[in-house]
C-alpha positions as CSV (number, residue, x, y, z in Angstrom):
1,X,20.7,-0.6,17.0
2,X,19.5,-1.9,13.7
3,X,21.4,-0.1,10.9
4,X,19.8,0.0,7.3
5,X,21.2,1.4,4.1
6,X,18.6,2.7,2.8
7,X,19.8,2.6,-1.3
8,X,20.1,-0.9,-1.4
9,X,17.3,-3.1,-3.2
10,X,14.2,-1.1,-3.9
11,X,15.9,1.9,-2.6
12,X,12.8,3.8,-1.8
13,X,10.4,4.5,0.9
14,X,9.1,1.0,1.4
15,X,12.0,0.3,3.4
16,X,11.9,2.8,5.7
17,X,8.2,2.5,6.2
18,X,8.8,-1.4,6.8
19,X,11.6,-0.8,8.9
20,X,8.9,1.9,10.9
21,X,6.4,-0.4,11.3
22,X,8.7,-3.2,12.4
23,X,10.7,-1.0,15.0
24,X,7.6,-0.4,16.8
25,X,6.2,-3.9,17.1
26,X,10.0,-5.8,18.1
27,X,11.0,-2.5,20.3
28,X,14.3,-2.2,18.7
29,X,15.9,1.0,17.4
30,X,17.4,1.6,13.9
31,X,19.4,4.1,11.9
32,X,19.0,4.6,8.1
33,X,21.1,6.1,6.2
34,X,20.8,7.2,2.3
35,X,17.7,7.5,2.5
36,X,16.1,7.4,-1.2
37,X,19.7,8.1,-2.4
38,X,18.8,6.9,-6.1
39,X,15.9,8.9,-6.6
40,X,15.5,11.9,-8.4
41,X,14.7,14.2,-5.1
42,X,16.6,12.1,-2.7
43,X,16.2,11.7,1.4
44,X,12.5,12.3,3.0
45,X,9.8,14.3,1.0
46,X,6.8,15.0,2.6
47,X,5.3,11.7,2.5
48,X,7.9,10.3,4.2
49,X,8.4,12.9,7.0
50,X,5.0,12.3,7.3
51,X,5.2,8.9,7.6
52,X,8.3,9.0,10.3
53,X,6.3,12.0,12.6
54,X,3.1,9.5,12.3
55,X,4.6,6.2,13.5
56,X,6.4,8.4,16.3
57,X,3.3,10.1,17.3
58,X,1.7,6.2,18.2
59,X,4.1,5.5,20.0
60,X,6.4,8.0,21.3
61,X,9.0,7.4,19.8
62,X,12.6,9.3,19.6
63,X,13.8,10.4,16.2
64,X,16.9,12.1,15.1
65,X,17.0,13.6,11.7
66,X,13.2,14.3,10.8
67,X,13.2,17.1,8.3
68,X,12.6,17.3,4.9
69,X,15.5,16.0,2.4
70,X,17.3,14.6,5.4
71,X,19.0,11.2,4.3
72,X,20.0,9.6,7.8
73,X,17.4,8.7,9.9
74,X,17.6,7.6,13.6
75,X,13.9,5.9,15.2
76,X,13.9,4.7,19.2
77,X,10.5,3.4,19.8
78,X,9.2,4.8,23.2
79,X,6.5,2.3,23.9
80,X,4.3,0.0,21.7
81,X,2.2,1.2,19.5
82,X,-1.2,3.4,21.4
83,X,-4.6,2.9,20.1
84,X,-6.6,6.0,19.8
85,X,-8.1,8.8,17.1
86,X,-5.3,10.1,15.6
87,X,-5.4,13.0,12.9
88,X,-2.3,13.1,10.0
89,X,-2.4,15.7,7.3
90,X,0.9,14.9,5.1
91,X,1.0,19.0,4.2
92,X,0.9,20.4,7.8
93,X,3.5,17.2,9.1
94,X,5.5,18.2,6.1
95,X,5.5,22.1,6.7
96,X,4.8,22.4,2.7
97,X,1.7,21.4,0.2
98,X,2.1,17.9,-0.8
99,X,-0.2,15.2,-3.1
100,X,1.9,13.0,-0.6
101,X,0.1,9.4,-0.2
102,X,-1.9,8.8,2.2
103,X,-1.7,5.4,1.7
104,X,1.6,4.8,1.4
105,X,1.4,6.9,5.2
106,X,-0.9,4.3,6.6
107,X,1.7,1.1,5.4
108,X,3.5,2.8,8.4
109,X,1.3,2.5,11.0
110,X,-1.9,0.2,10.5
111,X,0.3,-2.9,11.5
112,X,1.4,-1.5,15.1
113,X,-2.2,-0.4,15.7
114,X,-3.5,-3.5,14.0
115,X,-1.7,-5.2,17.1
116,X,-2.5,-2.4,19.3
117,X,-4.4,-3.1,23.0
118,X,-7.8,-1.1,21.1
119,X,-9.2,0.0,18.5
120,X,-8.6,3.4,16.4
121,X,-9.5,5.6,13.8
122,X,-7.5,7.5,11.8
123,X,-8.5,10.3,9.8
124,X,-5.6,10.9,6.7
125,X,-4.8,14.2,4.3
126,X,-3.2,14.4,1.4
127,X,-3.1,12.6,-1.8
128,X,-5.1,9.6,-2.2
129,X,-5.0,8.9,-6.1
130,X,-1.6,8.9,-7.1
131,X,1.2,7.7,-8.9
132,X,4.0,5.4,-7.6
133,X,1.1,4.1,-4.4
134,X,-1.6,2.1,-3.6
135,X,-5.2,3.9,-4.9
136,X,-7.6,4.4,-1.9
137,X,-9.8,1.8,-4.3
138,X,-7.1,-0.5,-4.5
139,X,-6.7,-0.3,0.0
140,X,-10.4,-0.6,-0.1
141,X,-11.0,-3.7,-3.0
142,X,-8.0,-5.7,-2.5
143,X,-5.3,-5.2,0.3
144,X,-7.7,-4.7,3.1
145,X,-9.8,-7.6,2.2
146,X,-7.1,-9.8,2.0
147,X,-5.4,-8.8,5.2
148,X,-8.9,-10.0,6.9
149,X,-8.4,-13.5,5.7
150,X,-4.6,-13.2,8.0
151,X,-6.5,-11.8,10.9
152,X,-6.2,-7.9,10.1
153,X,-9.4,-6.1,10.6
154,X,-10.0,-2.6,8.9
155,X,-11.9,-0.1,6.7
156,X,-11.2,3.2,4.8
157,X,-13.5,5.1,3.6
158,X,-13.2,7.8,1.1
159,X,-14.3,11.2,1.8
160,X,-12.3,13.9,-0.6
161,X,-10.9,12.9,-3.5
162,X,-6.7,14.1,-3.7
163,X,-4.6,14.2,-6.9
164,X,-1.4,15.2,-8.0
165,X,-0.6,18.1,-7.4
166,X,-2.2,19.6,-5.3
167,X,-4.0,16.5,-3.4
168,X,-6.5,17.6,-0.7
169,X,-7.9,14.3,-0.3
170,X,-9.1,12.7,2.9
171,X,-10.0,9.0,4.0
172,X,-11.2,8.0,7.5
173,X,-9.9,4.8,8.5
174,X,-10.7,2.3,11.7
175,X,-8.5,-0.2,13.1
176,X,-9.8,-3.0,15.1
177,X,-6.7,-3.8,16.9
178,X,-6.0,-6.9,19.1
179,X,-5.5,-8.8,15.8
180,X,-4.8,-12.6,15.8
181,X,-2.9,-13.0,12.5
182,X,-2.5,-16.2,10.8
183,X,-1.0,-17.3,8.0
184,X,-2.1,-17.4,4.1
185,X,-2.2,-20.1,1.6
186,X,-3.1,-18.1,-1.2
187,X,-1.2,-20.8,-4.0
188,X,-4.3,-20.9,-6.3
189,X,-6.5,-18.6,-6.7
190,X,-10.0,-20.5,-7.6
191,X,-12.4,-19.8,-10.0
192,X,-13.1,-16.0,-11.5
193,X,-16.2,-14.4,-10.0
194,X,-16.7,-10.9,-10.4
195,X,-14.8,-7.4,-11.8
196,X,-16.0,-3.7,-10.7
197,X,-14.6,-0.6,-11.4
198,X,-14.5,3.1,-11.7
199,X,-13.8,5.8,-13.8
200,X,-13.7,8.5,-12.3
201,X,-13.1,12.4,-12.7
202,X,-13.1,15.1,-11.0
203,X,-13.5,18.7,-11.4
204,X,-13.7,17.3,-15.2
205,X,-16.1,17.1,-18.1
206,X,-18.4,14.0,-18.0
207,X,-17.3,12.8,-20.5
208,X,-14.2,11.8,-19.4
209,X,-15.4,8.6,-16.9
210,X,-17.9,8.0,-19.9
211,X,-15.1,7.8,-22.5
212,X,-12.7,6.1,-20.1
213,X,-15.2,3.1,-18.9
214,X,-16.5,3.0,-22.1
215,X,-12.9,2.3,-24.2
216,X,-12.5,-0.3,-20.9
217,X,-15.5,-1.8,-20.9
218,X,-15.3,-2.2,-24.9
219,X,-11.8,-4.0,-23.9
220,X,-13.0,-6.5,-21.5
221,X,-16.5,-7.6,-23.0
222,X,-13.8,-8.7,-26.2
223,X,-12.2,-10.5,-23.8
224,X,-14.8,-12.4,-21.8
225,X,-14.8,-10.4,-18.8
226,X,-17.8,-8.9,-17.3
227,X,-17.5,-4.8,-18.8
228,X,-18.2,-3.8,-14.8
229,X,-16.2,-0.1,-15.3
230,X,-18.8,2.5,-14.1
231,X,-18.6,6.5,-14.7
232,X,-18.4,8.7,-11.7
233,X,-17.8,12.6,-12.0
234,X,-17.2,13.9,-8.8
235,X,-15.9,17.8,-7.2
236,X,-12.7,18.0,-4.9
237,X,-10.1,20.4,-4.0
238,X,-8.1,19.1,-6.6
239,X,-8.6,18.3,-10.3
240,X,-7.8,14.5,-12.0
241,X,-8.9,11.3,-13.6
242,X,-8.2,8.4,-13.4
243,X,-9.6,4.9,-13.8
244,X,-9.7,1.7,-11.0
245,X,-10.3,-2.3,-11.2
246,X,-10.8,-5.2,-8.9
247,X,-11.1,-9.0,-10.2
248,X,-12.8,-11.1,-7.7
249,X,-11.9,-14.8,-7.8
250,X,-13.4,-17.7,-5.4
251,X,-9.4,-17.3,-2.6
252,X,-8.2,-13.7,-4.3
253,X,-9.2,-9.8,-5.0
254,X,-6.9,-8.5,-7.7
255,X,-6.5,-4.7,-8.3
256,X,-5.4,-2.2,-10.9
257,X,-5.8,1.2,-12.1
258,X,-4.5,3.6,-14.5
259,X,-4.7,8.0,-13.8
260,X,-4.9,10.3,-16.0
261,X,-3.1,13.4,-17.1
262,X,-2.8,16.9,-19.0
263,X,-2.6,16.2,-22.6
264,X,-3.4,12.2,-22.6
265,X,-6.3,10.7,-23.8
266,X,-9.4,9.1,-22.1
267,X,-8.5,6.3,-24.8
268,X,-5.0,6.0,-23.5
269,X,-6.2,5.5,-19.6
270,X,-8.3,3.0,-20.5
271,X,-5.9,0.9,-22.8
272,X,-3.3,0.8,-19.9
273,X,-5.9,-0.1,-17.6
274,X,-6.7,-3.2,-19.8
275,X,-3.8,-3.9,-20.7
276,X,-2.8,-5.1,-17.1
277,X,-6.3,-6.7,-16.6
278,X,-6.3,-9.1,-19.4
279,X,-2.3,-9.7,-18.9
280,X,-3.5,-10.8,-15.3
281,X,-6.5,-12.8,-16.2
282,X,-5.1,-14.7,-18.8
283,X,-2.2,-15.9,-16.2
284,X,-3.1,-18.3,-13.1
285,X,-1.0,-17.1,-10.5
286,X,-3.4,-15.9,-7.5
287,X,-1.6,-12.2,-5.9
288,X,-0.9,-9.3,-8.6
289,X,2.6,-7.5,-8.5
290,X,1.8,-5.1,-6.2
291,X,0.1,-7.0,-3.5
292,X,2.9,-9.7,-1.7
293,X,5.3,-6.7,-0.4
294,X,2.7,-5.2,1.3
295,X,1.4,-8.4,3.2
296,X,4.8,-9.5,4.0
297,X,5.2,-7.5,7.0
298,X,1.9,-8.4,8.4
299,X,2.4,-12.7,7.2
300,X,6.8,-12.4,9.1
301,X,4.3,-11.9,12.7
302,X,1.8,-14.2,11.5
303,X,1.0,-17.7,13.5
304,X,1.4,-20.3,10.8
305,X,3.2,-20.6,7.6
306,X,2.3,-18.8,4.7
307,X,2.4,-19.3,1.0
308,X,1.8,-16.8,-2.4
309,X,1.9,-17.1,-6.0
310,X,2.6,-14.1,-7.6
311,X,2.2,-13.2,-11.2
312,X,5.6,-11.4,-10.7
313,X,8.4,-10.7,-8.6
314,X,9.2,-7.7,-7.9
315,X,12.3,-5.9,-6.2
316,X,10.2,-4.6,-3.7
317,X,9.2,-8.2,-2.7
318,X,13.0,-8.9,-2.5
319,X,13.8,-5.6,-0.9
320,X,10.9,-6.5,2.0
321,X,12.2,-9.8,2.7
322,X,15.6,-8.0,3.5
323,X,14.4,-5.9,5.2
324,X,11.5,-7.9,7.6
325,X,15.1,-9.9,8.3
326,X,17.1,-7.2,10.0
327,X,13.9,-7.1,12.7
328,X,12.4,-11.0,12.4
329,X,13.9,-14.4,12.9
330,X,12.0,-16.1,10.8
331,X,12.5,-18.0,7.0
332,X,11.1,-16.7,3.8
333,X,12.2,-17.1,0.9
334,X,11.4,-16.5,-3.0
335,X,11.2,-19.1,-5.7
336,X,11.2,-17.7,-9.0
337,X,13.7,-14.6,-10.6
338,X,12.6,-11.1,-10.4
339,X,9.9,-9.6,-12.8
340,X,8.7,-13.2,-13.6
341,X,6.5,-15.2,-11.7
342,X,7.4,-16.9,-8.8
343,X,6.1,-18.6,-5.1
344,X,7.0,-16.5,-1.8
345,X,7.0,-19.0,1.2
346,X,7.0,-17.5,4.4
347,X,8.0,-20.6,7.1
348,X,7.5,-21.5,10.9
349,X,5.4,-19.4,13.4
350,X,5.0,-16.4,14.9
351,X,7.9,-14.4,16.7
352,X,7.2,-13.3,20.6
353,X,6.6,-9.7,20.6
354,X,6.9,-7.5,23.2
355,X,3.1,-7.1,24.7
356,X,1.0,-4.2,24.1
């Protein structure tokens, strides 16, 4: 069995989603222990749980220690990973209401079912704009896109809009499965084509989005960029703003976004917004921060060697290579010093997996 501290690096949920995802596909076992120890609420909260009762559910998997707060965790796969419709709802998994990420749910299981025998389609509740995970937008614009140039074929779709706190949201997703994943050369990043974006609020005034894209669009057009932001007031279970981007270049789709909260200003969500825009535009490295942790999992199974620029390194790239190593033989390594930029090279060829 495969044991994993689970405070060291990162020292949040990535690694036990990673380690998830990874224990179905090689059919080996692990045992986690503090859990999220750093963290302010440490061991599982309800995104986790979620996350753990999910990847078990696709493949009947064994699992010692699934409750809320617990900080040792124990995962036997059952079987690989079975391709089907499967419905998650973070706040009924969880026992208790929960903006919980739906995204950061799905980094748990698309791989397995990616490599599943058949398609599936998910259908996911709970939070789906959030802080501290992936935006639906940014799924949609830039990490699913991407994965289809390695092989990886899905969509999500957006049907409620969820916010913190009290989420509600829902996406459908579809998983081809039988993927073929190759790997990346995603070095440079070409020439800039196109930006989009949206401001959106819900359950809001309009002019919120209008003040937000406006401020943003105001920002770009000073800096050469296309002012693409559009307005979008939209009715939920749950109230929020926020504000998403994606920069289209001729090998790359880069994606940010900035939310909203009580008491800050429209001005204030689009300045941070911008602020990481321009900071990335002006730079030439092809993947933003927040994209090479989450293909490393899928690139470590990949035929073919990979390689990605990054405008930064971040300790959850580090903390991802560690752990992809406690379930895959295979070299990658990271040139360049955390929270500057840097090349992540991901060597030889694919490992034999068990068959689906």
């Amino acid at each position: 069995m495969i044991r994993i501290d689970g405070s060291e690096g990162e020292g949040g949920g990535q690694i036990l989603r990673t380690a998830l995802a990874l224990s179905i596909l090689t059919d080996q076992p692990f045992q986690i222990v503090r859990i999220r120890a750093g963290r302010r609420n440490p061991g599982l909260a309800p995104q986790h749980l979620a996350g753990v009762l999910a990847a078990a559910r696709i493949c009947d998997a064994e699992v010692e220690g699934a409750h809320l707060g617990s900080g040792e965790l124990i995962f036997r796969p059952g079987r690989s990973a079975a391709p089907g419709r499967y419905t998650f709802d973070i706040s009924q998994l969880a026992g208790k209401g929960s903006a919980g990420a739906v995204t950061l749910l799905l980094q748990a299981i698309l791989l397995p079912l990616a490599l599943a025998a058949g398609p599936s389609h998910l259908t996911l509740r709970g939070g789906t704009h959030v802080a501290w995970s992936p935006p639906v937008h940014y799924v949609e614009w830039v990490l699913l896109p991407t994965l289809a140039q390695a092989g990886l074929q899905a969509t999500i779709r957006l049907l409620k809009w969820g916010w913190y706190p009290r989420g509600g949201g829902e996406v459908e997703v579809t998983i081809q499965g039988q993927a073929r994943l190759r790997g990346l050369d995603l070095v440079e990043r070409g020439q800039f084509l196109d930006l989009r974006g949206l401001a959106v609020a819900t359950n809001l005034p309009a002019h919120i989005p209008q003040r937000i894209s406006g401020r943003l669009n105001n920002l770009l057009r000073a800096e050469g960029l296309p002012p693409g932001v559009q307005p979008l007031r939209t009715t939920g279970p749950s109230t929020g703003a926020g504000v998403f981007v994606s920069l289209s270049y001729e090998n790359v789709t880069a994606g940010f976004s900035a939310l909203g909260e009580r008491g800050k200003p429209s001005e204030k969500v689009a300045n941070e917004a911008a602020a990481e825009v321009i900071a990335y535009h002006r730079q030439t490295a092809a993947l933003d921060p927040h994209l090479p942790d989450q293909l490393l999992p899928v690139l470590a199974l990949a035929g073919g060697p990979s390689a990605l620029s990054t405008q930064r390194i971040t300790r959850h790239v580090l903390t991802n290579v560690a752990v992809i190593g406690r379930f895959v033989e295979r070299p990658i390594t990271v040139e360049g010093n955390e929270g500057e930029p840097g090349l992540i090279r991901v060597a030889g060829d694919a490992p034999v997996l068990p068959s689906p």
